[in-house]
C-alpha positions as CSV (number, residue, x, y, z in Angstrom):
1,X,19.0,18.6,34.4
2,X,15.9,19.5,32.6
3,X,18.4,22.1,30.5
4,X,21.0,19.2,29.8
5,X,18.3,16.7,28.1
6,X,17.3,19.5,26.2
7,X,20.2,20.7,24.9
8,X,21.0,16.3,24.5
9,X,18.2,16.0,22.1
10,X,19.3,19.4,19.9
11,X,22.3,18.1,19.5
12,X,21.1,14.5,18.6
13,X,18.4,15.4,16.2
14,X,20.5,18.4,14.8
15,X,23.7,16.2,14.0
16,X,23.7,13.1,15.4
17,X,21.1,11.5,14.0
18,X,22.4,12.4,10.3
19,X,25.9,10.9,11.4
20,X,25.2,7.7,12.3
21,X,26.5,4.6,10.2
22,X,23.3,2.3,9.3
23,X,25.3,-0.4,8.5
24,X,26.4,-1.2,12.1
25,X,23.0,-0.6,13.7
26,X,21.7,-3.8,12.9
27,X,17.4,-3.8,13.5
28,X,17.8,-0.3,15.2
29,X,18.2,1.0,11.4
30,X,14.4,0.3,11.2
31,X,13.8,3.0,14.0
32,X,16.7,5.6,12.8
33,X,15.0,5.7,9.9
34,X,11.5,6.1,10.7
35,X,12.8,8.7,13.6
36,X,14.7,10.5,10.0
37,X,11.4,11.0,8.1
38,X,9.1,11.9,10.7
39,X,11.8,14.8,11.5
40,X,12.6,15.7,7.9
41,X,8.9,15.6,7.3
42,X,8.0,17.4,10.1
43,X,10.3,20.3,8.8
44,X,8.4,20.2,5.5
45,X,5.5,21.0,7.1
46,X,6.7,23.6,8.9
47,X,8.8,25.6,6.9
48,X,8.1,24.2,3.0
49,X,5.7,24.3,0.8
50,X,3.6,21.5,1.5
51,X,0.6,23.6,3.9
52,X,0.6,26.0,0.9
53,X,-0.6,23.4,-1.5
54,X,-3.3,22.1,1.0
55,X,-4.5,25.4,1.5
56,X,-4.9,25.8,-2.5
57,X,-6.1,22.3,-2.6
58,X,-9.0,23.0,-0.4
59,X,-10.1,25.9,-3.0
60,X,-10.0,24.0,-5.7
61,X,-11.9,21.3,-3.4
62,X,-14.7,23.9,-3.0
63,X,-15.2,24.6,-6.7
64,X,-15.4,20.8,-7.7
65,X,-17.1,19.5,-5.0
66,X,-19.8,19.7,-6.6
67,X,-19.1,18.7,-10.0
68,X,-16.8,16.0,-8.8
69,X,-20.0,14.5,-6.9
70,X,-22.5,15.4,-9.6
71,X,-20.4,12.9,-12.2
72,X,-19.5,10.2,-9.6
73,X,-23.2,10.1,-8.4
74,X,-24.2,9.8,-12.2
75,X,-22.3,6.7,-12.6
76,X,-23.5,5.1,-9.3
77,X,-27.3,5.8,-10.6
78,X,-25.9,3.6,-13.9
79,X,-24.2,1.1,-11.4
80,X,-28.0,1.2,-8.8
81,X,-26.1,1.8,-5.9
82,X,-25.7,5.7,-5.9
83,X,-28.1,5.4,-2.6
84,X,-24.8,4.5,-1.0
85,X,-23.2,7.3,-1.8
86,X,-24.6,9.3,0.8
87,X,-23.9,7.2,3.7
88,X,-20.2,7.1,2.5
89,X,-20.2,11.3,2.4
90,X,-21.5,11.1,5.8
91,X,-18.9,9.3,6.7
92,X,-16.2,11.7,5.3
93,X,-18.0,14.7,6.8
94,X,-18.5,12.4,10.4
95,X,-14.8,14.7,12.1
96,X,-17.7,17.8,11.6
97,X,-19.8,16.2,14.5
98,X,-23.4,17.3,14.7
99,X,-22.9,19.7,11.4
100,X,-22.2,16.3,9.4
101,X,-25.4,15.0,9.1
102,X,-27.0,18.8,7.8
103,X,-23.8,19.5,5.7
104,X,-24.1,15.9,3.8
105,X,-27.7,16.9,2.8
106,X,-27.2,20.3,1.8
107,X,-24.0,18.8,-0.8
108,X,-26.5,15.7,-1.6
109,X,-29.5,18.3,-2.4
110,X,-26.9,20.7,-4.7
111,X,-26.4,17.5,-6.8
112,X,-29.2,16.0,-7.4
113,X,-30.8,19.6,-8.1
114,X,-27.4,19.5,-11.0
115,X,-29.3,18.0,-14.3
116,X,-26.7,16.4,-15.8
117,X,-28.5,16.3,-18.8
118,X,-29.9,18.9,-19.3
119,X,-26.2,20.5,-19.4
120,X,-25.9,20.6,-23.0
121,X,-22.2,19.7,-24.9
122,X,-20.5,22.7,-23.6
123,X,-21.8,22.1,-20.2
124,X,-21.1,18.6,-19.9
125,X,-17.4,19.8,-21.2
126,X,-16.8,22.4,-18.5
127,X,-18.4,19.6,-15.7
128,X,-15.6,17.1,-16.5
129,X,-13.0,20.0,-17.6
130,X,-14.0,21.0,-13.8
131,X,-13.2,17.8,-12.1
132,X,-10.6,17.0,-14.3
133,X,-8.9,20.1,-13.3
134,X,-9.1,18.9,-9.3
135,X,-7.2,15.8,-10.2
136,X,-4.6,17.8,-12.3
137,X,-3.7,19.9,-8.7
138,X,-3.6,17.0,-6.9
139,X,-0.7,15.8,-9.9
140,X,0.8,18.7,-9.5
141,X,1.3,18.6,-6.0
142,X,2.6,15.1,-5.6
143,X,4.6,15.9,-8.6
144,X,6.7,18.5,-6.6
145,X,6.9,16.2,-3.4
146,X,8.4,13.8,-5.8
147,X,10.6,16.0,-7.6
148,X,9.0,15.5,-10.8
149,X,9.0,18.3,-13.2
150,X,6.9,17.0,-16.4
151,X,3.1,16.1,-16.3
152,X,1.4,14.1,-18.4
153,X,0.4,14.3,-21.8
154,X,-2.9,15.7,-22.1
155,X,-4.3,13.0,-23.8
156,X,-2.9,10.4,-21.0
157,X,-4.2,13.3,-18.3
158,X,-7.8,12.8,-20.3
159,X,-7.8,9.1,-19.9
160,X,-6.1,8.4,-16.5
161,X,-8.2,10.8,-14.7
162,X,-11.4,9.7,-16.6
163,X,-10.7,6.5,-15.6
164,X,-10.5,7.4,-12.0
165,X,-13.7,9.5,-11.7
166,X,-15.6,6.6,-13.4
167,X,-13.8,4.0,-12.0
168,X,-13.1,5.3,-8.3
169,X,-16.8,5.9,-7.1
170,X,-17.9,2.2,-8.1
171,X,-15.3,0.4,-6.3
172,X,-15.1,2.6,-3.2
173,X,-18.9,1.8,-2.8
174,X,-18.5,-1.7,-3.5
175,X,-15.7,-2.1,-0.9
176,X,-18.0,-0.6,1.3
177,X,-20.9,-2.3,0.5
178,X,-19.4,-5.6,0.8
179,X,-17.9,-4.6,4.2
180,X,-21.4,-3.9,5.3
181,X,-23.1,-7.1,4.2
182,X,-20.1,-9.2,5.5
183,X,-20.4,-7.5,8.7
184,X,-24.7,-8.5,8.5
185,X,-24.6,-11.9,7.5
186,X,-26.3,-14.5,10.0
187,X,-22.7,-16.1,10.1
188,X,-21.2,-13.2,11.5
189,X,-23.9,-12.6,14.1
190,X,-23.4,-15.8,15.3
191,X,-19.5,-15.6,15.4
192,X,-20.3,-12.4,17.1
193,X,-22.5,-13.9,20.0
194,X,-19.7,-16.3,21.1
195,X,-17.4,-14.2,23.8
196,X,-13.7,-14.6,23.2
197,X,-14.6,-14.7,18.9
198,X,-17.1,-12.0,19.1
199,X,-14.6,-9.5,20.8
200,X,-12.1,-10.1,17.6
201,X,-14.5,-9.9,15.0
202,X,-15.4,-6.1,16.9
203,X,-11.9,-5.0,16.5
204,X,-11.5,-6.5,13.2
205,X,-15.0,-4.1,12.7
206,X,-13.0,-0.9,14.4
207,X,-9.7,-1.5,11.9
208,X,-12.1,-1.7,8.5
209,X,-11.8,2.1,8.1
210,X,-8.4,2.1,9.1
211,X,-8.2,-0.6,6.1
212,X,-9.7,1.4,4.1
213,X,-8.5,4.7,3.9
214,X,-4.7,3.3,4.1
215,X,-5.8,1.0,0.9
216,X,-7.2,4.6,-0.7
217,X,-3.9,6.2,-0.1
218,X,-2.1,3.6,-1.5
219,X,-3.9,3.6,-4.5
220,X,-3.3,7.5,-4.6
221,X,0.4,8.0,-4.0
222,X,1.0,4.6,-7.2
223,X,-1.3,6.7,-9.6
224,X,-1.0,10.3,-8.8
225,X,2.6,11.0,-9.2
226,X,4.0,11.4,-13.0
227,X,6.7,8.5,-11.6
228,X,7.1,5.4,-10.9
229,X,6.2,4.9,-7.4
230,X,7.1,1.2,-5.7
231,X,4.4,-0.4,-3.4
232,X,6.1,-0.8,-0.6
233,X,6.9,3.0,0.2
234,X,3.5,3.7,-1.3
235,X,1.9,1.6,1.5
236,X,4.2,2.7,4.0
237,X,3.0,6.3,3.5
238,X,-0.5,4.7,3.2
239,X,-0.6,3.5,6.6
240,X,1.0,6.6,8.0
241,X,-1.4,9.0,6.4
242,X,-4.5,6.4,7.0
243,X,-3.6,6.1,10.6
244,X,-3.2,9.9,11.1
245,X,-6.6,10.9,8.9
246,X,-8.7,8.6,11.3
247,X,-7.0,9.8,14.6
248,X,-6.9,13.6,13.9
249,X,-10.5,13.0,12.6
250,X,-11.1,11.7,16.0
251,X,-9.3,14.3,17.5
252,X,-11.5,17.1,15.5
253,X,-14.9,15.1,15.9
254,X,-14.5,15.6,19.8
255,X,-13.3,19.0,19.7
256,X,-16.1,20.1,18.1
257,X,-18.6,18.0,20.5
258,X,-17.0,19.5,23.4
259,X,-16.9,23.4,21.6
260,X,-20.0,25.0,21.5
261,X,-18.8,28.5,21.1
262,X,-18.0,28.4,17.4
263,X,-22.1,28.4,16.3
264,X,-22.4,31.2,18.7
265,X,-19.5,32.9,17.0
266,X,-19.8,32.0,13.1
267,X,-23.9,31.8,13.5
268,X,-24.6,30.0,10.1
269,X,-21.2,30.4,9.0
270,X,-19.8,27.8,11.4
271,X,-20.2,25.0,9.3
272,X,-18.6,26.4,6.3
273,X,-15.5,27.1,8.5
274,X,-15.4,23.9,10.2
275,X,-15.6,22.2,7.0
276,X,-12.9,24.0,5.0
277,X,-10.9,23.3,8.1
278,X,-11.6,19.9,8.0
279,X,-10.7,19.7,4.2
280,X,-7.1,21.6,4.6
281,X,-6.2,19.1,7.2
282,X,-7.5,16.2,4.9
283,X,-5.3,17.3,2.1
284,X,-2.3,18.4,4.9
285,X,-2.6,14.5,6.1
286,X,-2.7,12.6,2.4
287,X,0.2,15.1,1.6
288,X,1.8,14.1,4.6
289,X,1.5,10.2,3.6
290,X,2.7,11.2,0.2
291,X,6.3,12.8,1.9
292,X,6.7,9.4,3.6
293,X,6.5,7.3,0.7
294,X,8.5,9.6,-0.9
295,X,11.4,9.5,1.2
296,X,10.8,6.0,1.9
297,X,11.9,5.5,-1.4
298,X,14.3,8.1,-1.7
299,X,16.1,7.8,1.2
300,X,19.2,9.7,0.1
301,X,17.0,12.7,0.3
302,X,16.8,12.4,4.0
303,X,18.8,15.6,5.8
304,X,17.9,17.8,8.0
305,X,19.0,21.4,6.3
306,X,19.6,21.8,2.4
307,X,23.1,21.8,1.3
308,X,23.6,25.3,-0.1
309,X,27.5,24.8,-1.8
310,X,27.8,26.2,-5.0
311,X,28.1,23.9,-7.9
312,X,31.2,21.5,-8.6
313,X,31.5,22.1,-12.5
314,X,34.3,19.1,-12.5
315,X,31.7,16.8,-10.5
316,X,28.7,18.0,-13.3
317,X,30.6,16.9,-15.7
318,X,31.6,13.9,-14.4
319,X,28.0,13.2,-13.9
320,X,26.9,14.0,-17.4
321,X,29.3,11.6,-19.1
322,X,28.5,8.8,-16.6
323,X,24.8,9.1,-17.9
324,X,25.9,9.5,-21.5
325,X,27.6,6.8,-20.7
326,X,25.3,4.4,-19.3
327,X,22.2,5.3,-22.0
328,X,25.0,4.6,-24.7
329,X,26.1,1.3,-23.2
330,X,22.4,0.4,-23.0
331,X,21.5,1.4,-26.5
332,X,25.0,-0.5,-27.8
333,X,24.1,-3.7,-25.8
334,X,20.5,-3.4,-27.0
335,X,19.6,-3.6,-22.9
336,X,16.4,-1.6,-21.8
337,X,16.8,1.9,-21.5
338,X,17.5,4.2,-18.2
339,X,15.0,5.9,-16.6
340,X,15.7,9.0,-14.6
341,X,14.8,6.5,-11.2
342,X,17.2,4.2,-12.4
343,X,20.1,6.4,-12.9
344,X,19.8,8.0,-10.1
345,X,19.9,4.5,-8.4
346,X,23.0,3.8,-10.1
347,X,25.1,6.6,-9.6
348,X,23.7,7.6,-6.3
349,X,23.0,11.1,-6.9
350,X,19.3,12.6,-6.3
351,X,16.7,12.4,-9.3
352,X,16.1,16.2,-9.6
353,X,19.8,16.7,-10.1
354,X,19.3,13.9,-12.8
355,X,16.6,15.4,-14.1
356,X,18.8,18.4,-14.7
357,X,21.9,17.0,-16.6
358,X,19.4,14.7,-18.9
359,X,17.3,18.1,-19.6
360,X,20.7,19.6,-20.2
361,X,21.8,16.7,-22.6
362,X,18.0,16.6,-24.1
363,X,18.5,20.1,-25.5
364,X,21.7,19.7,-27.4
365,X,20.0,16.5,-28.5
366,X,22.3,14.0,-27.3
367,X,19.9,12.0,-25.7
368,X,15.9,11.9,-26.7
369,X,13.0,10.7,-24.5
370,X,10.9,7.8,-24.9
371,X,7.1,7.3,-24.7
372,X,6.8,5.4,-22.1
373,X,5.7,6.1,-18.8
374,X,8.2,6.8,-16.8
375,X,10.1,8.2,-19.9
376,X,13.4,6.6,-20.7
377,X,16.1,7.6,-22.5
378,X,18.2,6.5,-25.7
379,X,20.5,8.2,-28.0
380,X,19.7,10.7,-30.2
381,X,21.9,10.1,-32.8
382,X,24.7,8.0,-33.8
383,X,26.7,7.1,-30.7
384,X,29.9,7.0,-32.5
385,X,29.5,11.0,-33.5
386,X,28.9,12.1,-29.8
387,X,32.4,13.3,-28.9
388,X,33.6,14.1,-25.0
389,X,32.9,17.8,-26.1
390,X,29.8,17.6,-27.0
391,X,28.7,16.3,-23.7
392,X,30.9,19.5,-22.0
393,X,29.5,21.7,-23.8
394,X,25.9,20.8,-22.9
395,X,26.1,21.3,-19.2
396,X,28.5,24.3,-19.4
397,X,26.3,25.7,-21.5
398,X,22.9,25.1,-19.9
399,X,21.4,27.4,-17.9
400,X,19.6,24.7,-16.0
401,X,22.3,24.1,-14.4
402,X,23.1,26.9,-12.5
403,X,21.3,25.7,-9.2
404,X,23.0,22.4,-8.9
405,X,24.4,21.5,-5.8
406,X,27.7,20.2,-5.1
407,X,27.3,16.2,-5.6
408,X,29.4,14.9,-2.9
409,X,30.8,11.5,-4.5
410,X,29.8,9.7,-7.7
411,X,30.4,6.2,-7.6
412,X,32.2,4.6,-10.5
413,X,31.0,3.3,-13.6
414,X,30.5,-0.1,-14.2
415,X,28.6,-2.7,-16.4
């Protein structure tokens, strides 16, 4: 019997699950969904690339730890609050159990021993080229999660991820800060004191983190990526990855309260191990988040096993004059350009074989690339010189192409 279910949910999470019609499931497409991206994401983390990038994430962690806290505690002194800095370290480090505490004032002692000013030019340069440099691997892998292949400019990388070291610190301690003094105030120890009241306000107290960390990863996965990311899959993903970081950090915390063998072991080393653990499955969990918002949003994405066909040249094609299409319609009507998103949207194939045919159009200048951010796309030159030709030729004879997959269906073209 035990065999049969077995074999039941193979079968239903090999094939069946991919099968089913959403449109006839009614509120049970809610679930189908969710059960979708924890399996497809689940895979990822198995077999893709995603624990790779943690793992160089936590490396890169190491080397601007200290620089990342050495600028963030130099605008808190400017701000008067960089006292609470600390507290909110401890808290990050609080999975590491008894080692927290030490660890927090070893990394607190390294940066305030870090004389900012006495760094020079060039060492105030290579600081914030350090930190900098964090937040550009962080890009990079949400980038691939979301299929995006351009970064930013380096003058928008400058002042986006400026704005976030500055910026970050002050309200992360404010929010913080506030929560504490709301939680002090004579009201609230009064509201506390009455029975039925006071046990709400203590489980409103327990889901503040929770709050928290899920309004952190929102922020992160709307920012981060080179794309535009909607809220709603943003907070979805927020929530998971929020709810996971605080329960696996619970989970760690009291397996290392109940371990005692790993000091024995390690000797002084222990707390350097436990702690790059604890980082790699920080960044594995915000990763994680970022997957769900991403397929949240991209929901065509959503299979279990990679198509491997060869490439349809006639369904390329067709492809490539729909979007030459559309941006010349757009262009003609004097209607906002297309962004990669949006065609993708439109004609129902997946943005990274989007990306593709517009890089393929791009460099036989048909089509040229806007400013903006996302980027959209216009004609190159006079729309009324662009022949069918010239459209074949730029996907037959792009070398980009060559990894395509087979698009099943294209849906037809229309205003």
């Amino acid at each position: 019997m035990v065999k049969n279910l077995i074999k039941r949910l193979y079968t239903f999470f090999l094939y069946d699950l991919w099968t089913l019609d959403l449109t006839s499931l009614g509120r049970l497409r809610v679930l189908i969904d969710s059960i979708r991206i924890v399996t497809v994401v689940m895979r990822d983390v198995l077999y893709g690339e995603i624990t790779l990038r943690a793992m160089g994430l936590v490396y890169t962690t190491l080397l601007s730890l200290v620089p990342l806290l050495a600028v963030s505690f130099s605008v808190l002194k400017a701000f008067g609050v960089h006292n609470a800095a600390e507290p909110f370290l401890l808290s990050l480090l609080e999975p590491l159990g008894p080692w927290s505490a030490d660890l927090a004032g070893r990394i607190v002692v390294f940066v305030n021993n870090m004389k900012v000013g006495v760094l020079g030019f060039v060492g105030l340069g290579l600081l914030i080229y350090t930190v900098i440099s964090l937040i550009q691997k962080v890009e990079e892998a949400f980038n691939a999660i979301w299929r995006v292949r351009s970064m930013r400019s380096v003058l928008q990388r400058f002042s986006d991820y400026l704005s976030v070291v500055l910026v970050g610190p002050v309200l992360v301690v404010s929010a913080l800060g506030l929560t504490a003094t709301l939680m002090s105030t004579t009201l609230m120890e009064k509201l506390i004191a009455i029975g039925p009241v006071g046990v709400i306000v203590f489980s409103v107290g327990k889901l503040v983190p929770y709050v928290l960390v899920c309004a952190a990863f929102a922020f992160v996965y709307v920012f981060v990526p080179n794309t535009k990311v909607r809220f709603g899959p943003a907070l979805t993903g927020a929530v998971a990855g929020g709810v996971l970081w605080e329960t696996v950090g619970w989970g760690f915390g009291s397996f290392i309260v109940a371990s005692t063998r790993y000091g024995a072991i390690y000797s002084g080393f222990a707390v350097l191990i436990l702690f790059m653990i604890w980082l790699y499955l920080s960044w594995l969990i915000l990763l994680v988040g970022a997957e769900v918002a991403f397929y949240r949003q991209n929901p065509q994405y959503l299979s279990l096993a990679a198509d491997k066909r060869l490439p349809d040249t006639r369904l390329i094609e067709h492809a490539a004059l729909s979007i030459m299409f559309l941006i010349a319609r757009h262009f003609y009507l004097d209607k906002p350009p297309w962004t990669s998103q949006e065609l993708a949207q439109r004609l129902g194939i997946s943005p990274d074989r989007i990306e593709d045919i517009v890089a393929a159009l791009r460099k036989s200048r048909l089509i040229a690339e806007t400013a903006g951010d996302p980027p959209a796309y216009l004609p190159a030159r006079d729309i009324g010189t662009i022949a069918l030709r010239d459209v074949y030729d730029a996907v037959r004879g792009s070398g980009s192409l060559g990894g395509l997959q087979a698009i099943a269906s294209i849906e037809s073209v229309e205003d």
